[in-house]
C-alpha positions as CSV (number, residue, x, y, z in Angstrom):
1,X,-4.8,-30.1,23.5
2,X,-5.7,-27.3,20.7
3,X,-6.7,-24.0,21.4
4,X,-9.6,-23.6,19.5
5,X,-9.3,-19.8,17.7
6,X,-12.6,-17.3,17.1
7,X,-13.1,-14.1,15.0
8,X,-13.3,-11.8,16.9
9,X,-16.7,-10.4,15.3
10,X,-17.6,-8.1,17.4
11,X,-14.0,-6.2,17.5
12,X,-14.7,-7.0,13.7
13,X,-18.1,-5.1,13.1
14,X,-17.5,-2.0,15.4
15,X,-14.3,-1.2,13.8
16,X,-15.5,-2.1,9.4
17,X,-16.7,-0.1,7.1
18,X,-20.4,-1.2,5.5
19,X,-18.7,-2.9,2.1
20,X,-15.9,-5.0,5.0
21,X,-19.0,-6.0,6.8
22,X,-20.8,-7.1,3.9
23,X,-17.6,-9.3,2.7
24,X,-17.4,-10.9,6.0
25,X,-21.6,-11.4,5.3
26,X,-20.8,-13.1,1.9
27,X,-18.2,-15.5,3.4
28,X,-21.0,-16.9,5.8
29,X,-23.4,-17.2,2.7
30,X,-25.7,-14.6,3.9
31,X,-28.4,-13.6,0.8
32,X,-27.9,-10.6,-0.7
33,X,-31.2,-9.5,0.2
34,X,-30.2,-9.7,3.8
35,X,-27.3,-8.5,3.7
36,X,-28.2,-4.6,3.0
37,X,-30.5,-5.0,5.9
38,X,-27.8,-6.3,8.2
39,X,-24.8,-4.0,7.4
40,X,-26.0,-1.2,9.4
41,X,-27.2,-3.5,12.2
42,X,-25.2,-2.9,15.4
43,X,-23.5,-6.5,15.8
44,X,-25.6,-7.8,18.8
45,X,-28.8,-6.6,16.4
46,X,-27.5,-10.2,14.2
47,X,-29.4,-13.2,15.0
48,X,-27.1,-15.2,17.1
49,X,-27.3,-18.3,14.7
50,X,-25.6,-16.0,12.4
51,X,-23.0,-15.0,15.2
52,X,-22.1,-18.1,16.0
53,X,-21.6,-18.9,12.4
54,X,-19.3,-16.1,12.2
55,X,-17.1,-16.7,15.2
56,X,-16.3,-20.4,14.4
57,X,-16.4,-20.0,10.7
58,X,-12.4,-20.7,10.9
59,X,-12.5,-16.7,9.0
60,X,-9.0,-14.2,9.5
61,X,-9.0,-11.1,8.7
62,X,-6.3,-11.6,6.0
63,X,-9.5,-13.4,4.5
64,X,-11.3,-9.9,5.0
């Protein structure tokens, strides 16, 4: 059986700079809009639709 794999977001978030975050935000197709709002969030502060899209999005941080 397969491991599955997750980012690591939170790991992620607490340790990026605002312009990492916002890359990572682009990859998930987050608008633009939005996205200046939810850089400075704290990561729990994310809607957890938006979480869950980033933990299983198949995203490395090579990608990053």
């Amino acid at each position: 059986m397969a491991k599955i794999v997750t980012f690591d977001g939170n790991g992620f978030w607490k340790n990026a700079y605002a312009h990492q975050r916002g890359k990572l935000l682009k990859l998930v197709q987050v608008p633009d809009d939005q996205i200046k709002i939810l850089v400075n969030s704290s990561y729990m502060e994310l809607p957890a639709p938006l979480r869950y899209e980033i933990e299983t999005s198949g995203i490395t941080k090579k990608d990053l």
